[in-house]
C-alpha positions as CSV (number, residue, x, y, z in Angstrom):
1,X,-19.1,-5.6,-1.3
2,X,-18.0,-3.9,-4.1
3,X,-16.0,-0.6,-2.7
4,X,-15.0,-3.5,0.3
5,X,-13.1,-5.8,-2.4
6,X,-12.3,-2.1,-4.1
7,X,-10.5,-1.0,-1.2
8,X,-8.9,-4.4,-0.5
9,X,-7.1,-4.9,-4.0
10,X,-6.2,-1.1,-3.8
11,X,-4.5,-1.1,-0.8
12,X,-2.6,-4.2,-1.3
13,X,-1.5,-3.3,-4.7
14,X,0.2,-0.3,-3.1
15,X,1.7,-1.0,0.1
16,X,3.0,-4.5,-1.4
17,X,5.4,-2.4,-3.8
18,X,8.4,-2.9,-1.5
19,X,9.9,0.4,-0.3
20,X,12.0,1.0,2.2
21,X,9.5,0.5,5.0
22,X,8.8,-3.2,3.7
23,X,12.5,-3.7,3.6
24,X,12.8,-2.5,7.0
25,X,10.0,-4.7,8.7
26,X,11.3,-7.9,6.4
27,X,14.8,-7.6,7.5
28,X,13.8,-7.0,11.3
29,X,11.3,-10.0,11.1
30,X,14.1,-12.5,9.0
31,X,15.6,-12.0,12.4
32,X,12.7,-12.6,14.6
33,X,13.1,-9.3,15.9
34,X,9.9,-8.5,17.4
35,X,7.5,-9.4,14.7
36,X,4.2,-8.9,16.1
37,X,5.4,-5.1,17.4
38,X,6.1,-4.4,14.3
39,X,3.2,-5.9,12.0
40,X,1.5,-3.7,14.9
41,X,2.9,-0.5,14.5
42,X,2.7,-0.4,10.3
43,X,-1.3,-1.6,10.9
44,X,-2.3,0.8,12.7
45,X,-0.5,3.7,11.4
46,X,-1.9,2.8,7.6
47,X,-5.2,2.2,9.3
48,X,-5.5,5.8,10.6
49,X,-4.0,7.6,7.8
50,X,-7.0,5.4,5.5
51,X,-10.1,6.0,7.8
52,X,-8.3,9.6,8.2
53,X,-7.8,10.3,4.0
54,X,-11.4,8.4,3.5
55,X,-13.7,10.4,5.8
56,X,-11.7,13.5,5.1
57,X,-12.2,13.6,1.4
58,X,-15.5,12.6,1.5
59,X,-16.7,15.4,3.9
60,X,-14.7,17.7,1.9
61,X,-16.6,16.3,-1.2
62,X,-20.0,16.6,-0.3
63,X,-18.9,20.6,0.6
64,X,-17.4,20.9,-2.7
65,X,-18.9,18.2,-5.1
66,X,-16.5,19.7,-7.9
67,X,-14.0,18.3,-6.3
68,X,-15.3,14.7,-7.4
69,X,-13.8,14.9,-11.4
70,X,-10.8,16.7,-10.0
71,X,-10.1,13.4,-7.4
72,X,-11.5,11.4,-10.4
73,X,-8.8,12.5,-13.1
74,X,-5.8,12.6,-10.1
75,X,-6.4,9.0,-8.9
76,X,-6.8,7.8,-12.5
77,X,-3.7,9.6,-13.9
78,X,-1.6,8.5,-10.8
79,X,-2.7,4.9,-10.5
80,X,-2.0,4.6,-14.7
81,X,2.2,6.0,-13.8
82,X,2.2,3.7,-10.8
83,X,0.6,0.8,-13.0
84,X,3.0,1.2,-15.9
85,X,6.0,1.7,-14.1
86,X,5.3,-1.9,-12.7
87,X,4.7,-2.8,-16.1
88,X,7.7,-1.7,-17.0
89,X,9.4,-3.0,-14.3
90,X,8.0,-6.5,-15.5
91,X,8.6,-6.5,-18.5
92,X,12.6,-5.4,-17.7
93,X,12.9,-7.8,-15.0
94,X,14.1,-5.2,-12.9
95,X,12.5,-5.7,-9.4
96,X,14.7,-6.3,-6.8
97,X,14.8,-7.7,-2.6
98,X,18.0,-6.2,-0.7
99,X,17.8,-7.0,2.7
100,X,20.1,-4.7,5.0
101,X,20.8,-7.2,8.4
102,X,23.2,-4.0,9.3
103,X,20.0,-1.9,10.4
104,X,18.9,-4.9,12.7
105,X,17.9,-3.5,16.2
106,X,17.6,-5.5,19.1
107,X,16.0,-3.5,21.5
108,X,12.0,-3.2,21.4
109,X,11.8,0.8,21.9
110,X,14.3,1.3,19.4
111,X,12.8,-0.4,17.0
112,X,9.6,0.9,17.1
113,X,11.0,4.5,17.5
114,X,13.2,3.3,13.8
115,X,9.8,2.1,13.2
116,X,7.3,4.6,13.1
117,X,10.3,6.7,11.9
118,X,10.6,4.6,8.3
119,X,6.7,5.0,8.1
120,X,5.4,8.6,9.0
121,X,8.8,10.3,7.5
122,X,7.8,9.0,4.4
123,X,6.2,11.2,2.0
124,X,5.0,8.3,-0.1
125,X,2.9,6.8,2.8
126,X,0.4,10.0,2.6
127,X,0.7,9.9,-1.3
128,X,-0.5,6.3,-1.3
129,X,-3.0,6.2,2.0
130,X,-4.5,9.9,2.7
131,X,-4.6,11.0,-0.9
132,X,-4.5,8.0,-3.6
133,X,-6.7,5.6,-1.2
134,X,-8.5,8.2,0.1
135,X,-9.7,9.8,-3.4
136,X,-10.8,6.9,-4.7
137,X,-12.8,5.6,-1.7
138,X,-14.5,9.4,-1.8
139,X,-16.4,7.7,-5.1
140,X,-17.4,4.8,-3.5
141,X,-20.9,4.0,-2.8
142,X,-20.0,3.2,0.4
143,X,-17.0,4.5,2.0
144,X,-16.6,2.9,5.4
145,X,-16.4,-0.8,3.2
146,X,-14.5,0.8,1.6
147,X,-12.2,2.1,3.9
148,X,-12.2,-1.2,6.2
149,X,-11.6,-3.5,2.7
150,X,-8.3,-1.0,2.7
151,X,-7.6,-1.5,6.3
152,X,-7.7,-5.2,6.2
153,X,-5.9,-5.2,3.0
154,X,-2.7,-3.4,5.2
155,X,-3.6,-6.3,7.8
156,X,-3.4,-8.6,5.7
157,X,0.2,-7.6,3.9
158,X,1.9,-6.9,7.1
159,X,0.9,-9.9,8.9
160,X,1.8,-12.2,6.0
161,X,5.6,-10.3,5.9
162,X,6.2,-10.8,9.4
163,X,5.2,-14.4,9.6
164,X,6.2,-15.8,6.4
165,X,9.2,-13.4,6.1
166,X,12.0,-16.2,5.8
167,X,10.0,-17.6,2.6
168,X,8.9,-14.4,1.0
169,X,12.4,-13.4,0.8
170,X,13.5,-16.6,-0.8
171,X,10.7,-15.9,-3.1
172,X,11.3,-12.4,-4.0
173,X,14.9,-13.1,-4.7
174,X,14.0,-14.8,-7.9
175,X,14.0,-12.5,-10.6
176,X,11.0,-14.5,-12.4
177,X,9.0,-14.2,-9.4
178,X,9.5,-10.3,-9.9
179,X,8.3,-10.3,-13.1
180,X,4.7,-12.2,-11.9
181,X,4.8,-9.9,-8.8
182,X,5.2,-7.0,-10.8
183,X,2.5,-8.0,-13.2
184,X,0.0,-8.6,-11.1
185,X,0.5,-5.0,-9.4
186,X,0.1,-3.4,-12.8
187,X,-3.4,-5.5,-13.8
188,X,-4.4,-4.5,-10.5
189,X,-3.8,-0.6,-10.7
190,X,-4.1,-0.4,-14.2
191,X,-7.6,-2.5,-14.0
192,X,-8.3,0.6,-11.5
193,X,-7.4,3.5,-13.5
194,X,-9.9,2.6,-15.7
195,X,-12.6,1.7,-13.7
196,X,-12.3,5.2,-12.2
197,X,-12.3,6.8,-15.7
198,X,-15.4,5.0,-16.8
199,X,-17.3,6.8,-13.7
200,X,-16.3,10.1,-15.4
201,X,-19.0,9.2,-18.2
């Protein structure tokens, strides 16, 4: 239960961070435009890029078990920036919501064309899922929790944005909301970084 609760608070502390693919699927579900399609389309793309950077890594571990400190030291090193720039964040009161209703699409094809678009074209989404999520869950006792701790972690985001999208951007448009938000992102990866570190010993 441990790399299943590891994976779950991982994954959700970095596809929460809203980027333009959270923006995108907010705005289009503030709209009702299609929400299910699009929860849909973002699940199951995270979902195979996890299982994908997971299993991957691992198998390239056990080949190449000196690859384990190397994964170690880049998951831990990446996880501290990403924790203190949410810190940061936090403690400027800088996190922000902008909604763009002038990208809504009404047309089911085209928004999951826009859709897939926003997520695969992003470099950030095989930073986060294939190599961050992956890495760590290659020192996990047991990977597959692991990876489906991560998976439902995706599930879970997604599902809540679609459905509770009118709310959650009412919410996220306070600026002391923000702060909390960003706060509990950078306990979360911050709490990781170390834990990683300490397996180095």
């Amino acid at each position: 239960m441990g790399s299943f609760f590891a994976g779950l608070s991982l994954a959700l502390s970095l596809i929460v961070a809203i980027g333009a693919q959270n923006t995108w699927v907010l705005t289009q579900s503030m709209y009702g435009q299609h929400r299910l399609l699009l929860a849909g389309i973002c699940i199951g793309c995270d979902s195979l890029l996890i299982i994908t950077g997971v299993f991957a890594l691992d198998a390239v571990q056990q080949q190449l078990p000196a690859l384990v400190p190397a994964l170690t030291l880049g998951g831990s090193a990446l996880l501290l920036w990403l924790g203190s720039q949410a810190a940061l964040r936090a403690w400027r009161g800088q996190g922000t919501l902008a909604l763009q209703p002038a990208l809504l699409t009404h047309s089911a094809g085209k928004l999951a064309a826009a859709t897939l678009a926003i997520t695969l074209l992003n470099p950030h989404v095989y930073l986060d899922t294939v190599v961050l999520i992956g890495g760590v869950g290659a020192q996990q006792t047991s990977p597959l929790a692991y990876a489906l701790g991560a998976c439902l972690g995706s599930m879970l985001w997604f599902s809540a944005l679609v459905l509770a999208a009118p709310l959650l951007a009412r919410q996220l448009s306070s600026p002391r909301a923000w702060q909390l938000f960003d706060s509990l992102i950078a306990l979360i990866l911050l709490s990781l970084a170390v834990s990683l570190l300490l397996k180095l010993d």
